[in-house]
PyMOL Python script that loads the backbone (N, CA, C, O; Angstrom):
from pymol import cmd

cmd.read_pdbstr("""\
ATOM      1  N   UNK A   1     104.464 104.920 101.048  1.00  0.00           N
ATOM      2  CA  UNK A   1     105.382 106.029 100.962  1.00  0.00           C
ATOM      3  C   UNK A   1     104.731 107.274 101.570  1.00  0.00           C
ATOM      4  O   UNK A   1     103.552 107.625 101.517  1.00  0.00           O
ATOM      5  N   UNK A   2     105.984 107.970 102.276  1.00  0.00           N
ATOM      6  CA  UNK A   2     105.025 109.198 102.786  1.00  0.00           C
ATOM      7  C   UNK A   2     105.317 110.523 102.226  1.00  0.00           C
ATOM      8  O   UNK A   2     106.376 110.539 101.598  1.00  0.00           O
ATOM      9  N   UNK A   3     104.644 111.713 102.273  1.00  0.00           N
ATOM     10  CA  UNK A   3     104.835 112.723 101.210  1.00  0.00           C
ATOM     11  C   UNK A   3     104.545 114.161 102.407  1.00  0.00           C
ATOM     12  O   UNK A   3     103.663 114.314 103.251  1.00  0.00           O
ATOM     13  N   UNK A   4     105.307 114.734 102.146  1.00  0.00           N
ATOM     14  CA  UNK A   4     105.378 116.477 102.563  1.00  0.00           C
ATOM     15  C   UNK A   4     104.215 116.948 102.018  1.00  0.00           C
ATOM     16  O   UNK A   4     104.468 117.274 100.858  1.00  0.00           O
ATOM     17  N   UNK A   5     103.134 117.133 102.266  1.00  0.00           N
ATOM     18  CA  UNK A   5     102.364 118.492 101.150  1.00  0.00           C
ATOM     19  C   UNK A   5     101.348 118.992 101.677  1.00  0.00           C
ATOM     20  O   UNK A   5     101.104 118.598 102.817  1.00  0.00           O
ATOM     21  N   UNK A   6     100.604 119.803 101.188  1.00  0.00           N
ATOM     22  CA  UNK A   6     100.004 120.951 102.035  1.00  0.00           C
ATOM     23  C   UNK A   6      98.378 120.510 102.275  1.00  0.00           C
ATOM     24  O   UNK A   6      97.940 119.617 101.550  1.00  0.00           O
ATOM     25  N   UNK A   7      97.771 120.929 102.961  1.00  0.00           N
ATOM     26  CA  UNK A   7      96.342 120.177 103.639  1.00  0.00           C
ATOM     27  C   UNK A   7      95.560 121.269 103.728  1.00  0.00           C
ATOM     28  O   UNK A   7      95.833 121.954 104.714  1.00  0.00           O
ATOM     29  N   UNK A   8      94.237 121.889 102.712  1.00  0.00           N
ATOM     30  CA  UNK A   8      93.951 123.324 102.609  1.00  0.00           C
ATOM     31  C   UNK A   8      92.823 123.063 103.947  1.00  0.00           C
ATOM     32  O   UNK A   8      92.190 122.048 104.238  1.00  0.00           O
ATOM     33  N   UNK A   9      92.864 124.332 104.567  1.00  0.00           N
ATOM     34  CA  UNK A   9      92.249 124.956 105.571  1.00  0.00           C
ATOM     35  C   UNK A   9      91.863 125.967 105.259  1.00  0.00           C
ATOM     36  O   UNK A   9      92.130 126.358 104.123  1.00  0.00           O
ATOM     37  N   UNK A  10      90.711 127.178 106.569  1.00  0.00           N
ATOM     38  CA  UNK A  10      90.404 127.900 106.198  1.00  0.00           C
ATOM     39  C   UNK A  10      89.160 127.823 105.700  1.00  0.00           C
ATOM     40  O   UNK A  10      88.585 126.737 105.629  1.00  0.00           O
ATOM     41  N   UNK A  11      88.458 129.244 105.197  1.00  0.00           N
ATOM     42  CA  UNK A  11      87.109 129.553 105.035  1.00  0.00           C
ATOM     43  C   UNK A  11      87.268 130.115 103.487  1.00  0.00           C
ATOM     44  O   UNK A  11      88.382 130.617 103.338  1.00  0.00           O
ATOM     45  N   UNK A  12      86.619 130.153 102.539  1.00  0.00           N
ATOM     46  CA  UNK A  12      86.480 130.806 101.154  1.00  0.00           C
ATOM     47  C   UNK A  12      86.568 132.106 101.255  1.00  0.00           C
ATOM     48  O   UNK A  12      85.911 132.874 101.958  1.00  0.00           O
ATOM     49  N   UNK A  13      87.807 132.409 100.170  1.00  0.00           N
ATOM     50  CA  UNK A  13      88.893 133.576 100.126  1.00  0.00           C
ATOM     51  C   UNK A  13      89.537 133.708 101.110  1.00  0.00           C
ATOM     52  O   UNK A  13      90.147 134.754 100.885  1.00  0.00           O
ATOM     53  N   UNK A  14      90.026 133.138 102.698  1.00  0.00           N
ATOM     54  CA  UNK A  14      91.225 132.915 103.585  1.00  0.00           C
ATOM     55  C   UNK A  14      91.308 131.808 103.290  1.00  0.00           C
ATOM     56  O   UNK A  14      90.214 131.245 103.277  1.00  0.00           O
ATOM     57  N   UNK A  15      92.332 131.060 102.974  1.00  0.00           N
ATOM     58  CA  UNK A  15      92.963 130.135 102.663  1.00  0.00           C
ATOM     59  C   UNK A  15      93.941 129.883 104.042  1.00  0.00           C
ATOM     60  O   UNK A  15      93.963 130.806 104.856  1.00  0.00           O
ATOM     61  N   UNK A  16      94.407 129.179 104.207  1.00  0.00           N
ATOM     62  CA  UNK A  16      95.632 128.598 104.810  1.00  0.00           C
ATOM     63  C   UNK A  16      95.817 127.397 104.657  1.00  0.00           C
ATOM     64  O   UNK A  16      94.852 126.709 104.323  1.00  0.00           O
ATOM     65  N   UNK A  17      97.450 126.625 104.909  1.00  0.00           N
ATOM     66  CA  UNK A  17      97.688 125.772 104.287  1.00  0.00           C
ATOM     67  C   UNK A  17      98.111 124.757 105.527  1.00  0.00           C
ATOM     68  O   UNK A  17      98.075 125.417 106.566  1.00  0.00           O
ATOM     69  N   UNK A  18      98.334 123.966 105.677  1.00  0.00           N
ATOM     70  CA  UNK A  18      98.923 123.118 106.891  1.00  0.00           C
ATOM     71  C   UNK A  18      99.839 122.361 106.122  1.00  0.00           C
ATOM     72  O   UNK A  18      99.388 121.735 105.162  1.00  0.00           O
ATOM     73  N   UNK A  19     100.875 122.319 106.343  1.00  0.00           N
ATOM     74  CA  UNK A  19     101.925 121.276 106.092  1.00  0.00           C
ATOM     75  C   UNK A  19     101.868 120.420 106.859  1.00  0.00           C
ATOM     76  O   UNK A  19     101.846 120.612 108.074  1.00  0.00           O
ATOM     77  N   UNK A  20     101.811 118.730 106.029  1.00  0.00           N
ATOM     78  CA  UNK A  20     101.511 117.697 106.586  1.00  0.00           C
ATOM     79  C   UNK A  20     102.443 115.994 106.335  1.00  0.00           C
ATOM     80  O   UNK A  20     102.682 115.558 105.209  1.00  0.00           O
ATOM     81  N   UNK A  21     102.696 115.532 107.155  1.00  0.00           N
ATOM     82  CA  UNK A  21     103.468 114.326 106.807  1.00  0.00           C
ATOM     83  C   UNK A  21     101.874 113.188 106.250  1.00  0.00           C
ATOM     84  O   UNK A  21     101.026 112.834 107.068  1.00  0.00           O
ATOM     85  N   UNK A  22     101.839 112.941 105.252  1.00  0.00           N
ATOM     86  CA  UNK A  22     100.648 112.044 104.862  1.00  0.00           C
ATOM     87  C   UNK A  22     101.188 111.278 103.750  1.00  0.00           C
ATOM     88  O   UNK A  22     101.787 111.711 102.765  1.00  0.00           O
ATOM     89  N   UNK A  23     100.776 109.608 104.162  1.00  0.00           N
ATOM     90  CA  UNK A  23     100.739 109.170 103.082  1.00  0.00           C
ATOM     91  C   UNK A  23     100.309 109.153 101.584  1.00  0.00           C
ATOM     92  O   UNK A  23      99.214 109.590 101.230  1.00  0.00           O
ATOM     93  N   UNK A  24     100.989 108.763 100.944  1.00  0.00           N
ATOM     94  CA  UNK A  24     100.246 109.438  99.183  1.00  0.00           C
ATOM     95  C   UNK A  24      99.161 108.728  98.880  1.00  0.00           C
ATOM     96  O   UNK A  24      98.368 109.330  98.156  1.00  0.00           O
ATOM     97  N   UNK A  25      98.795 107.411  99.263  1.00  0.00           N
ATOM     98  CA  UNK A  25      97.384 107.436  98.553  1.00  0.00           C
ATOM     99  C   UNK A  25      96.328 108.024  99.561  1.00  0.00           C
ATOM    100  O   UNK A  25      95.207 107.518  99.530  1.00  0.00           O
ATOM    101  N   UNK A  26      96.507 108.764 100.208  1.00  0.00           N
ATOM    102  CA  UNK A  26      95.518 109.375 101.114  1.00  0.00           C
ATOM    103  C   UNK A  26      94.748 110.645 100.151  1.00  0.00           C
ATOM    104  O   UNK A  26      95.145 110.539  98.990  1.00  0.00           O
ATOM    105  N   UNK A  27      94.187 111.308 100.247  1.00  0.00           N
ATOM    106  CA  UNK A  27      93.227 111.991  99.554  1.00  0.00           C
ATOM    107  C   UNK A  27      93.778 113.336 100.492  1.00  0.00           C
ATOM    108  O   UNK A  27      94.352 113.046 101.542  1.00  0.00           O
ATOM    109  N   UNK A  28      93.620 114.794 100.145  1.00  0.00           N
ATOM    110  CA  UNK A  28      94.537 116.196 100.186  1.00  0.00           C
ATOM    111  C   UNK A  28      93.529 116.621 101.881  1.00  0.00           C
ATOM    112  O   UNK A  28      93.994 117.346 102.760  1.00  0.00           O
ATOM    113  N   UNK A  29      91.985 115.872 101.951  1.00  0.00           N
ATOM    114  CA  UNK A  29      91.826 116.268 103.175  1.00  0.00           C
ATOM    115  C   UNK A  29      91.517 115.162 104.573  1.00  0.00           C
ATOM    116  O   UNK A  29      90.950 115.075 105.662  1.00  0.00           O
ATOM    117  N   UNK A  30      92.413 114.406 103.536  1.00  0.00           N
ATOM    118  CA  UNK A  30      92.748 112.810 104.239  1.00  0.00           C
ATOM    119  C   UNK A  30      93.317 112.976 105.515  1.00  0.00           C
ATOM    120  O   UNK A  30      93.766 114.081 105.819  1.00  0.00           O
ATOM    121  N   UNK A  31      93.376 111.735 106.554  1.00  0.00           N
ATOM    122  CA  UNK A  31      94.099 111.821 107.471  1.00  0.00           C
ATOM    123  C   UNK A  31      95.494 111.662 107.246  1.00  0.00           C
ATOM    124  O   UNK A  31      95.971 110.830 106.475  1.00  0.00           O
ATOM    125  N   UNK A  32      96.389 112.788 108.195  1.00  0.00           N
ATOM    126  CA  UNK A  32      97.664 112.675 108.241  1.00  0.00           C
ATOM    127  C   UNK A  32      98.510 111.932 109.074  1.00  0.00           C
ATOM    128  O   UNK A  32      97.842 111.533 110.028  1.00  0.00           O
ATOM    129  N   UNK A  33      99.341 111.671 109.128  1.00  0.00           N
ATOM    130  CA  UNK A  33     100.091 111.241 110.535  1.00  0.00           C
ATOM    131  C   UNK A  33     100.855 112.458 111.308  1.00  0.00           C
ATOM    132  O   UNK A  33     101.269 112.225 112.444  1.00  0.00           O
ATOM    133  N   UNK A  34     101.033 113.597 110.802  1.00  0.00           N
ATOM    134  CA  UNK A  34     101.580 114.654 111.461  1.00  0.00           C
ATOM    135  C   UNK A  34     101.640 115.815 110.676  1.00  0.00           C
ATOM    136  O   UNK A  34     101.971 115.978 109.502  1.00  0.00           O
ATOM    137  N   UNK A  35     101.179 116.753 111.726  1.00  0.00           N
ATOM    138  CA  UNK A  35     101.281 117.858 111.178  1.00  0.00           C
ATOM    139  C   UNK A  35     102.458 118.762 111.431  1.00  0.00           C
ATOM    140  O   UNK A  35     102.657 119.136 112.587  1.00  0.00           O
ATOM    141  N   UNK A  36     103.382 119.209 110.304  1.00  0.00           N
ATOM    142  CA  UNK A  36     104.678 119.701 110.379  1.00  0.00           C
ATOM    143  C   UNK A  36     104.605 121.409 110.125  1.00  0.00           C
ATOM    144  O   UNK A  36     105.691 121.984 110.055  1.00  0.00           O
ATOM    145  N   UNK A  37     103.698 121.999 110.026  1.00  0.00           N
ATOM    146  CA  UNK A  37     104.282 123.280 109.986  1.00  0.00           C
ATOM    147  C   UNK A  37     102.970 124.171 109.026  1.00  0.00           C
ATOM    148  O   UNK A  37     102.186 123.630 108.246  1.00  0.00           O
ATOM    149  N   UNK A  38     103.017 125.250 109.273  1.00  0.00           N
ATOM    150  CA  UNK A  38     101.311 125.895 108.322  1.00  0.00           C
ATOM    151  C   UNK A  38     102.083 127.194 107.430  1.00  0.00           C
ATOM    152  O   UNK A  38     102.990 127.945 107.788  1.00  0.00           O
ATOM    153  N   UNK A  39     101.350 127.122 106.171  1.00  0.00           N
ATOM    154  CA  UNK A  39     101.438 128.195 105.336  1.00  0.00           C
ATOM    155  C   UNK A  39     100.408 129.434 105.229  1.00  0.00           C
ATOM    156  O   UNK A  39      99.249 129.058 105.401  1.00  0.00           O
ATOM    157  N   UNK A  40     100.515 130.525 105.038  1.00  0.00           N
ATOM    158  CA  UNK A  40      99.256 131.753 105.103  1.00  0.00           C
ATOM    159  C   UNK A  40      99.816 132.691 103.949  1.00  0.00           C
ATOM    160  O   UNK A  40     100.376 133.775 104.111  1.00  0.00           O
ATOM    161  N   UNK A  41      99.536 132.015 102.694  1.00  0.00           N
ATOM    162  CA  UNK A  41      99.503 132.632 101.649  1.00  0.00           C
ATOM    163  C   UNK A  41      99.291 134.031 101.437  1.00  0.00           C
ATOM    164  O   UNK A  41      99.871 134.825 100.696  1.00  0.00           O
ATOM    165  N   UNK A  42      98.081 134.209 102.458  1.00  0.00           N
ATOM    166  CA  UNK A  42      97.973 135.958 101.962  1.00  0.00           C
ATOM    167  C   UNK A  42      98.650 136.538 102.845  1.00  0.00           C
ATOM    168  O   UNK A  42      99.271 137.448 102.297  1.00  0.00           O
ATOM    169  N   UNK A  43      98.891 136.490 104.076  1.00  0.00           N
ATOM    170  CA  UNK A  43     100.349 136.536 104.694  1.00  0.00           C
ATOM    171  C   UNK A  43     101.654 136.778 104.400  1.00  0.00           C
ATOM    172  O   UNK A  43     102.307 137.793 104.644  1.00  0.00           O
ATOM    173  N   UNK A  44     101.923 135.971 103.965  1.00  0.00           N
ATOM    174  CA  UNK A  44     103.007 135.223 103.485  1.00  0.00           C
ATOM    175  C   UNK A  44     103.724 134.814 104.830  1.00  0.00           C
ATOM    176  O   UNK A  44     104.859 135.221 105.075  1.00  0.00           O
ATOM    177  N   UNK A  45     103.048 134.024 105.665  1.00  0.00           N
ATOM    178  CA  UNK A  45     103.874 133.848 106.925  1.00  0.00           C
ATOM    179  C   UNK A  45     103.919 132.347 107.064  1.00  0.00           C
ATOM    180  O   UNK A  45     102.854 131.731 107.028  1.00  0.00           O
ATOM    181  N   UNK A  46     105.029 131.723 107.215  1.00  0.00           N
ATOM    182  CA  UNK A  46     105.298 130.002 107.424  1.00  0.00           C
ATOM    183  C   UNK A  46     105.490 129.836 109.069  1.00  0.00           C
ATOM    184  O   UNK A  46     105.717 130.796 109.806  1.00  0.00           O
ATOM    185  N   UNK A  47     105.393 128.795 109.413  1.00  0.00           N
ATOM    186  CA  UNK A  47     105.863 128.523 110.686  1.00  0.00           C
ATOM    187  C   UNK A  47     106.290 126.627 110.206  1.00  0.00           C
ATOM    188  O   UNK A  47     105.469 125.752 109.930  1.00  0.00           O
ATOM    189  N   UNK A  48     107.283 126.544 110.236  1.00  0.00           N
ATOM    190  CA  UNK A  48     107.723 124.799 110.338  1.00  0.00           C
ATOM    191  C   UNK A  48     108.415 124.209 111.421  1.00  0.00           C
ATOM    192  O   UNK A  48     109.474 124.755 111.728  1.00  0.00           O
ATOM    193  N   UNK A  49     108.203 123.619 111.808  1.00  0.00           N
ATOM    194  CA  UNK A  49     108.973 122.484 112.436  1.00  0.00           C
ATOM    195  C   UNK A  49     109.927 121.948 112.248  1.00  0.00           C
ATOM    196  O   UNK A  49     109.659 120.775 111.989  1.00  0.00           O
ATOM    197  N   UNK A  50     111.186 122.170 112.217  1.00  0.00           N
ATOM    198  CA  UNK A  50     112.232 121.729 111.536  1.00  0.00           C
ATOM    199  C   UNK A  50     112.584 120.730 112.029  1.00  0.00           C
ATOM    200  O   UNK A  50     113.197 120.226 111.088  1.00  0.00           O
ATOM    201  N   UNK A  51     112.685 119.752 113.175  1.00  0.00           N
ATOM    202  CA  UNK A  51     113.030 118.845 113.818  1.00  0.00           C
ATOM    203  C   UNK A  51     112.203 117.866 113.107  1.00  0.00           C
ATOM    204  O   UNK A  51     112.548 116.827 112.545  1.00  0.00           O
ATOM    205  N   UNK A  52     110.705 118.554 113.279  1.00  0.00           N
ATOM    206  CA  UNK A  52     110.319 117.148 112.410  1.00  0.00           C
ATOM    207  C   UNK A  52     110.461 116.655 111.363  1.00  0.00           C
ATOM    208  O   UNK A  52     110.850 115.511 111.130  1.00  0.00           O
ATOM    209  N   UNK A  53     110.086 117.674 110.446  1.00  0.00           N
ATOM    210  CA  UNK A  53     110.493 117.819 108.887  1.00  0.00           C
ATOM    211  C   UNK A  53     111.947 117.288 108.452  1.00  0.00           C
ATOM    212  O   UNK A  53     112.435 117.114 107.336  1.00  0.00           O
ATOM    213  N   UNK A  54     112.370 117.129 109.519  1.00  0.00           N
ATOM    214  CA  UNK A  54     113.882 116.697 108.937  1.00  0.00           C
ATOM    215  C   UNK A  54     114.132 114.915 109.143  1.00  0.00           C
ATOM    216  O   UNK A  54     114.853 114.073 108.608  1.00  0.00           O
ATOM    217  N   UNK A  55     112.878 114.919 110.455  1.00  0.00           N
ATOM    218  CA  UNK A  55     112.829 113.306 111.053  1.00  0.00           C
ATOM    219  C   UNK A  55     112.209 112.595 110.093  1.00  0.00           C
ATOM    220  O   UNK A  55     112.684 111.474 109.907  1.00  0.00           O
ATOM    221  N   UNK A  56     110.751 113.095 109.036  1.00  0.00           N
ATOM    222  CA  UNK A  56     110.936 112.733 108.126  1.00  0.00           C
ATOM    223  C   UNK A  56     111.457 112.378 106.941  1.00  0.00           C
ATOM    224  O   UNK A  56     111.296 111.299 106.371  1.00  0.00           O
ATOM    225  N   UNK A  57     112.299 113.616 106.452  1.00  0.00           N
ATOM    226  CA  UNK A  57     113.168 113.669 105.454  1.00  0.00           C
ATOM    227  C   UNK A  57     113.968 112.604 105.102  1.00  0.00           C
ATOM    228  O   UNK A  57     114.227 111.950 104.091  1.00  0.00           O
ATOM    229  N   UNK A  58     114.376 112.656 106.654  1.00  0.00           N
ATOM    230  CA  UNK A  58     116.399 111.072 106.827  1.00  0.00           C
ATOM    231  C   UNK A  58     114.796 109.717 106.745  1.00  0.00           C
ATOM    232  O   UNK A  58     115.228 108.600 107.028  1.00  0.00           O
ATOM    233  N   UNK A  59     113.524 109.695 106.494  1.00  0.00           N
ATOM    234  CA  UNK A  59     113.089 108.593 106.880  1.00  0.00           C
ATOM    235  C   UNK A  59     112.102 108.325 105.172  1.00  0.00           C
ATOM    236  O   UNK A  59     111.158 107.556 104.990  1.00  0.00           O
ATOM    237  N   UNK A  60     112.724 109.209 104.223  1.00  0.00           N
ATOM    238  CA  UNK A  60     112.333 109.068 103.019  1.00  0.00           C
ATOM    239  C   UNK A  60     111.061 109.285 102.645  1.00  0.00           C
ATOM    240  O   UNK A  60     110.409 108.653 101.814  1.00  0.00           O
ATOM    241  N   UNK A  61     110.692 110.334 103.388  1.00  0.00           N
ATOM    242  CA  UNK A  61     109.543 111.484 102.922  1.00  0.00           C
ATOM    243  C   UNK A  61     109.905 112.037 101.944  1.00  0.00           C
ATOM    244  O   UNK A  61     111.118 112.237 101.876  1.00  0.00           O
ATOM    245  N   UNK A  62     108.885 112.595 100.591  1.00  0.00           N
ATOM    246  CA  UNK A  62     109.636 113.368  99.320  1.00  0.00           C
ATOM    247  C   UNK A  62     108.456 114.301  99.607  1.00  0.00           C
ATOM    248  O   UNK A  62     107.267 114.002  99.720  1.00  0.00           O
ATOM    249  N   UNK A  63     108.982 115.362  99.689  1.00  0.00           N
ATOM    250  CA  UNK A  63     108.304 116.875  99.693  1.00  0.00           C
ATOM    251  C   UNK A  63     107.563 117.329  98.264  1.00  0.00           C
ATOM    252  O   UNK A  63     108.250 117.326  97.242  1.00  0.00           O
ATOM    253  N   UNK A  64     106.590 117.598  98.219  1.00  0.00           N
ATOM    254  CA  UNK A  64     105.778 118.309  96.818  1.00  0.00           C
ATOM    255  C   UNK A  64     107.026 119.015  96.542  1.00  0.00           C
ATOM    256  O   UNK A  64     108.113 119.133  97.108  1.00  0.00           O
ATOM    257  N   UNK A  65     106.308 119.577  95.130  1.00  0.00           N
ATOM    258  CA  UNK A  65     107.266 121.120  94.856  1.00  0.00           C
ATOM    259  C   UNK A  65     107.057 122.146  95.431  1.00  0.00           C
ATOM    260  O   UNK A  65     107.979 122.904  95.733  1.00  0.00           O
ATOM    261  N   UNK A  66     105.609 122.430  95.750  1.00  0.00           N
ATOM    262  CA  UNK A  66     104.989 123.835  96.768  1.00  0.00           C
ATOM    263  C   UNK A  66     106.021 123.689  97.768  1.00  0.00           C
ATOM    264  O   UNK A  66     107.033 124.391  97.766  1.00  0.00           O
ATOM    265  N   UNK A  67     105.751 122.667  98.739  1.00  0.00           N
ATOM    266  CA  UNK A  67     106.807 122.818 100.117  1.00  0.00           C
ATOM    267  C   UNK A  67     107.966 122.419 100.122  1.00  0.00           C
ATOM    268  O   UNK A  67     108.518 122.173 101.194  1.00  0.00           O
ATOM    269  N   UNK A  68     108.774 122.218  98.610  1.00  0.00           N
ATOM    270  CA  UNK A  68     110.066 122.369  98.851  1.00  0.00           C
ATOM    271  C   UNK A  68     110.497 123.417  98.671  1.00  0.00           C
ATOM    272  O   UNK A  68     111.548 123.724  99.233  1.00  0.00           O
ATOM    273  N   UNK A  69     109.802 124.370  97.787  1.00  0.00           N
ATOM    274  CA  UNK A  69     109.896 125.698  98.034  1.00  0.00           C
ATOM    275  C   UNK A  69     109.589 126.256  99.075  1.00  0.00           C
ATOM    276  O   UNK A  69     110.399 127.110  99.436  1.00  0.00           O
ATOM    277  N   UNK A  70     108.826 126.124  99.633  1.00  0.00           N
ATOM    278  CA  UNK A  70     108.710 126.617 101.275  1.00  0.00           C
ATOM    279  C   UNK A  70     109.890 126.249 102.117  1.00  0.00           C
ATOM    280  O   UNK A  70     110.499 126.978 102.900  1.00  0.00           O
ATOM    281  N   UNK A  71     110.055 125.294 101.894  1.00  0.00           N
ATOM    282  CA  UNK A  71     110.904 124.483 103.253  1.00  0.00           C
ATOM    283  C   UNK A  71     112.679 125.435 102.392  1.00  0.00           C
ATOM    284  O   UNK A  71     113.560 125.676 103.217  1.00  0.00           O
ATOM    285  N   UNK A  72     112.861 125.686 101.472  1.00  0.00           N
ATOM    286  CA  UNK A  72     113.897 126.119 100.375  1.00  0.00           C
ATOM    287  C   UNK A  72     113.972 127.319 100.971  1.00  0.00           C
ATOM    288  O   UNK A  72     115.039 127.550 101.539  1.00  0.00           O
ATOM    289  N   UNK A  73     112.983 128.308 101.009  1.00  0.00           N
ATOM    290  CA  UNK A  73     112.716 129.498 101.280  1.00  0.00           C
ATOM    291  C   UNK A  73     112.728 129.711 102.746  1.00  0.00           C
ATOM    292  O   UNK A  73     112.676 130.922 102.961  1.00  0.00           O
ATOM    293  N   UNK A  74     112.782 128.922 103.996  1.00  0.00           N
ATOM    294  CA  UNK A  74     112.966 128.818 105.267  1.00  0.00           C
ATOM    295  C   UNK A  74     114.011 128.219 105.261  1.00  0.00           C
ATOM    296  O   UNK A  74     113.768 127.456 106.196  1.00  0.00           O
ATOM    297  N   UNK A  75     115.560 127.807 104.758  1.00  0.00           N
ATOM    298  CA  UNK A  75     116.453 127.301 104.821  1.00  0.00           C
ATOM    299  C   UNK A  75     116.419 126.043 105.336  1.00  0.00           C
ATOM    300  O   UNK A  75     117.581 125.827 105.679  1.00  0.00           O
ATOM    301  N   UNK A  76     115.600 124.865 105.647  1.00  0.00           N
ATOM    302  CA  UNK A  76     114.996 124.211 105.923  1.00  0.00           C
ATOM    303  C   UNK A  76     115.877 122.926 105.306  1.00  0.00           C
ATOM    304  O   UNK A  76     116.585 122.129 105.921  1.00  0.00           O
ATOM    305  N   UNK A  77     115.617 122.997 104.042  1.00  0.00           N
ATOM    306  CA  UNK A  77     116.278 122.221 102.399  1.00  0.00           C
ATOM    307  C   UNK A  77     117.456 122.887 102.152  1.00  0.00           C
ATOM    308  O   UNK A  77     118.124 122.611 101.156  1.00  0.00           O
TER     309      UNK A  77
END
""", "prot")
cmd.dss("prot")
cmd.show_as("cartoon", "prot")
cmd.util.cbc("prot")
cmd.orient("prot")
């Protein structure tokens, strides 16, 4: 099964987030199969991919709660 969720990046105290298509038993700095879109928390700036994110979606990807709020909050969902 594959899962929406975020892949931490960044240096200690900058954070950033990568939104990632990855399977679930993969581990958070596991390999992904695609990368869909990045979060910047202290920012607050998203950038997604909506084409992809959606190619997953119709293909029964289930999004965390973090990035369904993201993806919610970018009209995305």
């Amino acid at each position: 099964m594959v899962k929406l969720r975020l892949k931490r990046c960044g240096r200690k105290q900058r954070v950033i987030y990568r939104i990632v298509a990855i399977y679930v038993r993969s581990r958070r700095e596991g390999r992904y199969l695609r990368k869909v879109g990045f979060y910047d928390p202290i920012k607050n700036q998203t950038f997604s991919n909506a084409p992809v994110i959606l190619y997953f979606l119709e293909r029964g990807a289930q999004p965390t709660g973090t990035v369904y709020d993201i993806l919610k909050k970018a009209r995305i969902i």
